[in-house]
KOLVEX-486043 format. One record per residue (C-alpha): residue number from 0; y, z, x. Coordinates in nm, 4 decimals, padded with zeros to 6 digits. Each point is the difference from the previous one (the first is absolute). Example, Ala and Ser with C-alpha at 12.3 -4.5 7.8 and 13.67 -1.06 7.14 Angstrom:
BEGIN
{0,{-00.4500,00.7800,01.2300}},
{1,{00.3440,-00.0660,00.1370}},
***
This chain:
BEGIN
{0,{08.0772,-08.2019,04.6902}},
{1,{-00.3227,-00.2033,00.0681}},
{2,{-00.1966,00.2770,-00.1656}},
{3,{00.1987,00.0059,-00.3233}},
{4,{-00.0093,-00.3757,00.0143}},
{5,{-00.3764,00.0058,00.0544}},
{6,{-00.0647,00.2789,-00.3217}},
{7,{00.2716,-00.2104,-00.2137}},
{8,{-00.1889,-00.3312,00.0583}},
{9,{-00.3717,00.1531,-00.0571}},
{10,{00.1154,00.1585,-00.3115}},
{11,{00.1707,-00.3406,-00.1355}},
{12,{-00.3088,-00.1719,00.0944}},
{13,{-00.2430,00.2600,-00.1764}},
{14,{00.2205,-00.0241,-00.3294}},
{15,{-00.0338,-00.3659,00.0227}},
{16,{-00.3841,00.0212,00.0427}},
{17,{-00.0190,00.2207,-00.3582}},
{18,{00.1769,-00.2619,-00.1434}},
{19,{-00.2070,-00.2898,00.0958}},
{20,{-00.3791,00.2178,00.0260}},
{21,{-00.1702,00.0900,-00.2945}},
{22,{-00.1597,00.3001,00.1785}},
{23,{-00.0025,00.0869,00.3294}},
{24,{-00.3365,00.2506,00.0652}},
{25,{00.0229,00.2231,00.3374}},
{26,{-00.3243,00.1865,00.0634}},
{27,{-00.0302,00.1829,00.3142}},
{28,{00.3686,00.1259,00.0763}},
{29,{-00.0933,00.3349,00.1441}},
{30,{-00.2048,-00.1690,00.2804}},
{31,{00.3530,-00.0948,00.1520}},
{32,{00.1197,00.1901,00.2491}},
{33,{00.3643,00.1762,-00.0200}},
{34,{00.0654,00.0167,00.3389}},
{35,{-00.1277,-00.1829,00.3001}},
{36,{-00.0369,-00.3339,00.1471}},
{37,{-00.2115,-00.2152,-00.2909}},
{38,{-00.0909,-00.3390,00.0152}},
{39,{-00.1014,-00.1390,-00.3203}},
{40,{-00.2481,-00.3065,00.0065}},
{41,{00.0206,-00.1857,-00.3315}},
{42,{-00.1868,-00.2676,-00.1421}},
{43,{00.2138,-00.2940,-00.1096}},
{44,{-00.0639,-00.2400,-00.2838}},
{45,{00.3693,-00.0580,-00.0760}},
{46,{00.2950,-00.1324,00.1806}},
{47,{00.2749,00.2215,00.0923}},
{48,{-00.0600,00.2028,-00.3768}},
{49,{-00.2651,00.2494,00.2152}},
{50,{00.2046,00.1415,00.2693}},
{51,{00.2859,00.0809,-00.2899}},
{52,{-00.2915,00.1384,-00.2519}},
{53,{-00.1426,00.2579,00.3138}},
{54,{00.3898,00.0437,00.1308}},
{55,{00.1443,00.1285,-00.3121}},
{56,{-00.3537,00.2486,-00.0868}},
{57,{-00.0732,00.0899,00.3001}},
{58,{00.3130,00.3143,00.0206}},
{59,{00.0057,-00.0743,00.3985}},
{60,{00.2741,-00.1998,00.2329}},
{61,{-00.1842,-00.3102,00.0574}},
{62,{00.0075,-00.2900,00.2320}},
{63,{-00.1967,-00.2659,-00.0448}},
{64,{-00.0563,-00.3337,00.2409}},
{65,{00.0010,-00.3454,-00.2602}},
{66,{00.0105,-00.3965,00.1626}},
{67,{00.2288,-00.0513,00.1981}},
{68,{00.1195,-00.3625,-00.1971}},
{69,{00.2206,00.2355,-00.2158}},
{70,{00.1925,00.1114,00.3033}},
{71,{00.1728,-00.3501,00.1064}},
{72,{00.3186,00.0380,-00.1611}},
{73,{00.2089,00.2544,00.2509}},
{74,{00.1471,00.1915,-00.3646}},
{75,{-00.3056,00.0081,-00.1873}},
{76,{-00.1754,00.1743,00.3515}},
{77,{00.2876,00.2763,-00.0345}},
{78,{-00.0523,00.0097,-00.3906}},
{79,{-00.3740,00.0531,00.0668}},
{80,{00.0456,00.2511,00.3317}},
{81,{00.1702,00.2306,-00.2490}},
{82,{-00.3045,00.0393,-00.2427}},
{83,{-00.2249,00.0772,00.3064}},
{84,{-00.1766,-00.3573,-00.0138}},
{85,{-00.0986,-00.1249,00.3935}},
{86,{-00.0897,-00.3665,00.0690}},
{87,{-00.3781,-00.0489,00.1215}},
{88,{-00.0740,-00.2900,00.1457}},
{89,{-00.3253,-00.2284,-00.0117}},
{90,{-00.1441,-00.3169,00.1365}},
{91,{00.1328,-00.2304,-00.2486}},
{92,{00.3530,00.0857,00.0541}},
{93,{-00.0147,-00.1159,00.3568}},
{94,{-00.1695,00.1199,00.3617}},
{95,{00.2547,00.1129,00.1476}},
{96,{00.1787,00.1904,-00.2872}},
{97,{-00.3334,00.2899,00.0284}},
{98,{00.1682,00.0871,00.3356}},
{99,{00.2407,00.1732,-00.2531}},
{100,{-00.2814,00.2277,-00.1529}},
{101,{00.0096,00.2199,00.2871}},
{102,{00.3675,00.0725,-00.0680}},
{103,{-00.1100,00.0603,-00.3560}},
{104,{-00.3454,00.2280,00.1189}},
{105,{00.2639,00.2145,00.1242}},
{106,{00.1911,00.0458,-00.2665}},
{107,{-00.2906,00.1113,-00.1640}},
{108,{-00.0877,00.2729,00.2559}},
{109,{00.3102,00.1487,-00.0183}},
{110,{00.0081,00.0176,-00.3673}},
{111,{-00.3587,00.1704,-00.0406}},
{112,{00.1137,00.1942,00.3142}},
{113,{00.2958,00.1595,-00.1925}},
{114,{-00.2248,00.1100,-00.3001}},
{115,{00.0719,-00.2779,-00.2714}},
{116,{-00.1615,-00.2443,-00.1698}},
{117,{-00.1390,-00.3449,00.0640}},
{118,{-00.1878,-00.2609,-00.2096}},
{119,{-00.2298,-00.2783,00.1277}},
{120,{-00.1774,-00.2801,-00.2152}},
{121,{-00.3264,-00.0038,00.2578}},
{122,{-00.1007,-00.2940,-00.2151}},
{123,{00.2472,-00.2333,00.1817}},
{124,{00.0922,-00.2209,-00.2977}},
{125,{00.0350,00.0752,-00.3758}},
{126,{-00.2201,-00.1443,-00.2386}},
{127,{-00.1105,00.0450,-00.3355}},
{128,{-00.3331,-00.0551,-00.0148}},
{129,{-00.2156,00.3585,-00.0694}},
{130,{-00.1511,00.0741,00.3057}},
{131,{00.1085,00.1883,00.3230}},
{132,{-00.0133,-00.2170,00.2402}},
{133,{-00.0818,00.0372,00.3960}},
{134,{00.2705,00.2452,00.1545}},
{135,{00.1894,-00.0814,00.3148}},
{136,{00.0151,00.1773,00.3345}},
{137,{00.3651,-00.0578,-00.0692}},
{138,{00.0748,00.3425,-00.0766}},
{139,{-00.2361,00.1844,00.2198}},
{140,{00.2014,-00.1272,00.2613}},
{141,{00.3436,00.1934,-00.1390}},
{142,{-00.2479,00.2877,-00.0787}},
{143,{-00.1582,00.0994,00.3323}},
{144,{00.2976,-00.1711,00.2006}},
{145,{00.2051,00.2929,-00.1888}},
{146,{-00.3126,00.2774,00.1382}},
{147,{00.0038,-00.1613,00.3034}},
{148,{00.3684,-00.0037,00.0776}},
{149,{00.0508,00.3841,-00.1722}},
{150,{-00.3729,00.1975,00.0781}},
{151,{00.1124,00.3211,-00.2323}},
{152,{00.0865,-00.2483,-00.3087}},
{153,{-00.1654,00.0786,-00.3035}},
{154,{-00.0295,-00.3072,-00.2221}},
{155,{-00.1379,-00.0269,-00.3488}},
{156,{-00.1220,-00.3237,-00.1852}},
{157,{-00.0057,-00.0352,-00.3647}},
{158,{-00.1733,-00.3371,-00.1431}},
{159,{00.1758,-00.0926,-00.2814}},
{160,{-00.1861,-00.2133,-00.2817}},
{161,{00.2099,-00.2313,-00.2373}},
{162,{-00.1294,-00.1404,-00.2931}},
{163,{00.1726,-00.2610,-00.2758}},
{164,{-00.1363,-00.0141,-00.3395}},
{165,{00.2187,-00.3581,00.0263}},
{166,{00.0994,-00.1309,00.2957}},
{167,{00.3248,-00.2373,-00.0753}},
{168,{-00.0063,00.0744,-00.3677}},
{169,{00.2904,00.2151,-00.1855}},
{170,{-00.0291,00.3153,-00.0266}},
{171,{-00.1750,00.1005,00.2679}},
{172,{-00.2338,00.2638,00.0212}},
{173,{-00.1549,00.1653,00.3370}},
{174,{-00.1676,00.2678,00.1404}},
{175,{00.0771,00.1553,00.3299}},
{176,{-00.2841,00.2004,00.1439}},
{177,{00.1149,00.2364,00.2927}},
{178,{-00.3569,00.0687,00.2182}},
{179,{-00.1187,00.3137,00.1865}},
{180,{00.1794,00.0498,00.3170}},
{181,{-00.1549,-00.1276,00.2931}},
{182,{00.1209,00.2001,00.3374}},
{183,{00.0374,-00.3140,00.2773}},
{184,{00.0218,00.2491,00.2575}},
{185,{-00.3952,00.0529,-00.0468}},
{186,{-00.1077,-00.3674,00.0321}},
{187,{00.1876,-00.0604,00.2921}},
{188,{-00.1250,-00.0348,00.3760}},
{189,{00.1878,-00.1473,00.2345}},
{190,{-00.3568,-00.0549,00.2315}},
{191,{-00.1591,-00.1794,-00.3407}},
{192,{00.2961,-00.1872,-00.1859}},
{193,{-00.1946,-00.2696,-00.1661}},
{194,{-00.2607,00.2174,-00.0916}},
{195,{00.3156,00.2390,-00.1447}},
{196,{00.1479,-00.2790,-00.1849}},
{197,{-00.3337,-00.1465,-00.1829}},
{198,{-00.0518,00.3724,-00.1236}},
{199,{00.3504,00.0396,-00.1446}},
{200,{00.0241,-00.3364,-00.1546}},
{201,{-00.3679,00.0615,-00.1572}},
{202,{00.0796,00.2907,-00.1205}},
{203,{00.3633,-00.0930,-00.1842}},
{204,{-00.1885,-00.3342,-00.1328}},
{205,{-00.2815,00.2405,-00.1201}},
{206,{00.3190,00.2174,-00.2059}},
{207,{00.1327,-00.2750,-00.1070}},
{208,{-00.2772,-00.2066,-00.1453}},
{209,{-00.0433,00.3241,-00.2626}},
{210,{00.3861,00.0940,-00.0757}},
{211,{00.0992,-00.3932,-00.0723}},
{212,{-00.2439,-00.2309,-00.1811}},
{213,{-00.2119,-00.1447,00.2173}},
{214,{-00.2045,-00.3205,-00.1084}},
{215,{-00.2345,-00.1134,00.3303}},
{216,{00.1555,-00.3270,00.1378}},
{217,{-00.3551,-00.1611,-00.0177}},
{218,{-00.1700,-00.2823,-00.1987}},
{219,{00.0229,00.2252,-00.2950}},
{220,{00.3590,00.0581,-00.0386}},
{221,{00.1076,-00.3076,-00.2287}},
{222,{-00.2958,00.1193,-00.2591}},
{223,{00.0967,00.3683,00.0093}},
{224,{00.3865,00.0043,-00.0116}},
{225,{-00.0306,-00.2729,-00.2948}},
{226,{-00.2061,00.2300,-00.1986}},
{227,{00.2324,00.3265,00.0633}},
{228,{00.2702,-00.2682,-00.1276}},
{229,{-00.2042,-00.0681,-00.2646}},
{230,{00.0032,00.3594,-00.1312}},
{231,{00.3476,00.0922,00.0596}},
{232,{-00.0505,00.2841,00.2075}},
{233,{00.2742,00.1914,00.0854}},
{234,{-00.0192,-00.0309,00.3797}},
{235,{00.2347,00.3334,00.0572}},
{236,{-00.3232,00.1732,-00.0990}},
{237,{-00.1017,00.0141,00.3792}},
{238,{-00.2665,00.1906,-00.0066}},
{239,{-00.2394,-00.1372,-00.2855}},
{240,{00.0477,-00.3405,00.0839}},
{241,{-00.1291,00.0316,00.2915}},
{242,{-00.2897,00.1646,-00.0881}},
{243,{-00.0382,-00.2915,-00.2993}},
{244,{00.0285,-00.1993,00.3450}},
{245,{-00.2553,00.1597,00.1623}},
{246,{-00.2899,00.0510,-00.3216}},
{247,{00.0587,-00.3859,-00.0973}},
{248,{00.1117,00.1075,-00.3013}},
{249,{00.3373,-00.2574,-00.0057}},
{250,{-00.0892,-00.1472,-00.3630}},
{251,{00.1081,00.0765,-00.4218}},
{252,{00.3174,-00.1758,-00.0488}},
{253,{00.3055,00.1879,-00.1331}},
{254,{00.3069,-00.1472,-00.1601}},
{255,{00.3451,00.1064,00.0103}},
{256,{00.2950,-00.1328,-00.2158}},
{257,{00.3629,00.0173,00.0903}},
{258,{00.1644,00.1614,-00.3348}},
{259,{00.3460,00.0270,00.2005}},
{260,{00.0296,-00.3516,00.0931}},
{261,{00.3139,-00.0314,-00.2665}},
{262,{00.1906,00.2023,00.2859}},
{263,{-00.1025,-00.1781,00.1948}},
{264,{00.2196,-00.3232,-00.1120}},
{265,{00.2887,00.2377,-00.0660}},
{266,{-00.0230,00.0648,00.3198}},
{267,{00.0637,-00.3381,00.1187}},
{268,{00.2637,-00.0849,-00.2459}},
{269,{00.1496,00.2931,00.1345}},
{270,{00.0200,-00.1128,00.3463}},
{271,{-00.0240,-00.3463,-00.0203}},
{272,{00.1977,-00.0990,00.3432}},
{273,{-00.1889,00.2255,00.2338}},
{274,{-00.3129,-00.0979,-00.2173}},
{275,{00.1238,-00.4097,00.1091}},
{276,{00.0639,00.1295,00.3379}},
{277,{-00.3343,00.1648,00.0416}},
{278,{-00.1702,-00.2805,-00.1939}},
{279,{00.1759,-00.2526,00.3179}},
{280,{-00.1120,00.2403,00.2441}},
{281,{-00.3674,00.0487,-00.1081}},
{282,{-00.0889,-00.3717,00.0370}},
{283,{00.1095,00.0296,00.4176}},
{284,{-00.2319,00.3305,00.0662}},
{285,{-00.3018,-00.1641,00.1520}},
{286,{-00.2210,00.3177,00.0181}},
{287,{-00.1114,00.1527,-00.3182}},
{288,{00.0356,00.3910,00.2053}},
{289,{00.3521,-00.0594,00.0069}},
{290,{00.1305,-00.0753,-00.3729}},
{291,{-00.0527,00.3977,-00.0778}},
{292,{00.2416,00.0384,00.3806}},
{293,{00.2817,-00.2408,-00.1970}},
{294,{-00.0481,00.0923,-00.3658}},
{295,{00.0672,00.3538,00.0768}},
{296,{00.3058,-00.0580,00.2192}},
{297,{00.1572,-00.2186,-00.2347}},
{298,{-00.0570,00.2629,-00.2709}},
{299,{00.1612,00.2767,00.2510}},
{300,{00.2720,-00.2261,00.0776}},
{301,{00.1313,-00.3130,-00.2540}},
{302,{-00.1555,00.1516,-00.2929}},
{303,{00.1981,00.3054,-00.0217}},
{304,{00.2968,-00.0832,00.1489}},
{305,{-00.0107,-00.3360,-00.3059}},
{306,{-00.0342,00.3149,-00.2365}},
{307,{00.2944,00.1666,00.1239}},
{308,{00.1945,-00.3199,-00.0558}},
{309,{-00.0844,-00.0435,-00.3385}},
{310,{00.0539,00.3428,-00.0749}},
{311,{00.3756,-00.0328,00.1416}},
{312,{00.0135,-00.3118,-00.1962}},
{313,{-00.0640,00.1130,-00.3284}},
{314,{00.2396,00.3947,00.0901}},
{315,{00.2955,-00.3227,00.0426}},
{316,{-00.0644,-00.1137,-00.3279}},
{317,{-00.1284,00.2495,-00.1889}},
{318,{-00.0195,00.3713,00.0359}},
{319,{-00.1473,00.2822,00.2313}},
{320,{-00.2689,00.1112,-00.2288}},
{321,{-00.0985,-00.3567,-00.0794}},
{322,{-00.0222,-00.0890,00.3689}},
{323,{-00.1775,00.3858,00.0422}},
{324,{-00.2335,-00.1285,-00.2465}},
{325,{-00.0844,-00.2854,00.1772}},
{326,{-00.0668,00.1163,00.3274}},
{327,{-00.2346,00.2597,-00.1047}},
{328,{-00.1992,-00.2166,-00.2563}},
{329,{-00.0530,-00.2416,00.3131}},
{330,{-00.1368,00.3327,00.1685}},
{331,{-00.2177,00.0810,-00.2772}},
{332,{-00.1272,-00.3776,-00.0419}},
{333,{-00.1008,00.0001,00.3407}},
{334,{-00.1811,00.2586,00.0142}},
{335,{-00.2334,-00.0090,-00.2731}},
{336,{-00.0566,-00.3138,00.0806}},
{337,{-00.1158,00.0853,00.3535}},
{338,{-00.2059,00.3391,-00.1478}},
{339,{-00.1304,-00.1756,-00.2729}},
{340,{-00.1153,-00.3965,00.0794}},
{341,{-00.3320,-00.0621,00.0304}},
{342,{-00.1273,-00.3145,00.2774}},
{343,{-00.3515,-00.1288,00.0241}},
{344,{-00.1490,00.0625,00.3662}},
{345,{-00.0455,-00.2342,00.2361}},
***
């Protein structure tokens, strides 16, 4: 029951995420693993949007470990144990709570222990800014705890990159970057185990500073992202970027007009109380990574479920076919507004 629970929920969530992305760009697929104990170590420059974007591409039963404030309600810790998410636990949410990590550490061995998936933001914290920052030894810890504690486990780790052409803006467009598989079981020594964990850490940061765009968090950054801004680049375009990045060649500015924007306002008069509702809601999210996180929930959630209203509304006093027609215009609305729109980059 869990199981078809689990499936029914991913594939609710990835129909909502067509709805609200304008494109969603996986490179890298076949470097995943079918079978086997994976741990996937993704970059993360947005809120509680990347573990659903890598969850619902990544065609593997994942658990994935997200802050533990989300867990203090006893219901919404059920709700959340039944879509795989763990608590982790840091310094800011209290000494004594870490003692809980080792609870949660061995969780995590079991599940790479009986061959499925795991996913790990080595980062630490999300944030939005281009650049990969310093990794953790966070998850080194779950990785050669789970080789220590099981010697003939095999473990794979893919670095995933994520990329936003528009962090917080509608639609949103990413790309998700799946690395080369890295085989723990070959950087690990149980004699040399901070000498083991600087050489897997260097070499996921090294994958992921080429599969997500990577801007150096130096003196330069300021100059260089406002220039790629300046151009409209499309971000998803991993790879060239980068190189732009790396030649200094970050200048020629590019304009982009939004010819959809008319939808955009049909939209809205469309679904003016959720639009109030979200409008009320937006002003209390304090960190820009999480407006995508809410946006996207409310248009999974309140959105469609105003829709269906209206549609029931309108079959009471009118007919099937008009009410038919409704519904499916409201489809169609939506979604070339979300395949079509146009946003400049920032």
């Amino acid at each position: 029951m869990k199981k078809l629970w689990y499936t029914f929920i991913i594939y609710y969530i990835k129909t909502g995420l067509f709805f609200y992305t304008k494109k969603i760009k996986i490179v890298g697929k076949e470097n995943i693993p079918k079978k086997g104990a994976v741990l996937f170590a993704v970059n993360h420059p947005n809120g509680l949007l990347d573990p659903l974007l890598v969850t619902t591409n990544a065609a593997r039963n994942t658990h994935y470990l997200v802050r533990a404030a989300i867990f203090k309600k006893p219901l919404v810790k059920k709700f959340l144990a039944t879509l795989n998410l763990m608590p982790i636990y840091r310094i800011r949410d209290g000494v004594k709570e870490l003692s809980k990590n080792t609870e949660i550490f061995n969780d995590c061995y079991e599940i790479l222990n009986n061959q499925n998936a795991l996913m790990i933001f080595p980062e630490g914290s999300h944030d939005k800014r281009r650049t990969v920052r310093t990794l953790s030894k966070g998850f080194t810890r779950i990785l050669f705890g789970a080789l220590d504690k099981y010697p003939a486990l095999k473990i794979t780790v893919i670095p995933v990159g994520i990329t936003y052409q528009n962090i917080s803006q509608f639609p949103c467009k990413v790309a998700i970057h799946f690395g080369k598989p890295i085989l723990a079981n070959k950087y690990y020594n149980s004699n040399e185990l901070n000498n083991s964990t600087n050489a897997i850490k260097e070499e996921i940061s090294n994958q992921l500073k080429e599969i997500s765009v990577h801007i150096p968090a130096d003196e330069n950054y300021e100059t260089i992202l406002s220039e790629l801004n300046s151009r409209n680049v499309d971000f998803t375009e991993v790879n060239s970027i980068n190189k732009s990045i790396k030649a200094g060649n970050t200048k020629n500015r590019k304009t982009t007009f939004n010819f959809v924007k008319p939808l955009y306002y049909l939209i809205i008069l469309n679904s003016l109380i959720p639009w109030v509702v979200w409008k009320i809601l937006s002003k209390k999210i304090d960190e820009t990574e999480f407006i995508d996180t809410f946006r996207a929930v409310l248009g999974m959630s309140l959105f469609p479920f105003f829709y269906v209203l209206q549609t029931l509304v309108i079959y009471k006093f009118y007919t099937l076919e008009i009410a038919a027609i409704y519904f499916i215009s409201t489809i169609v609305l939506q979604i070339l507004y979300s395949k079509l729109a146009t946003t400049p980059t920032k």
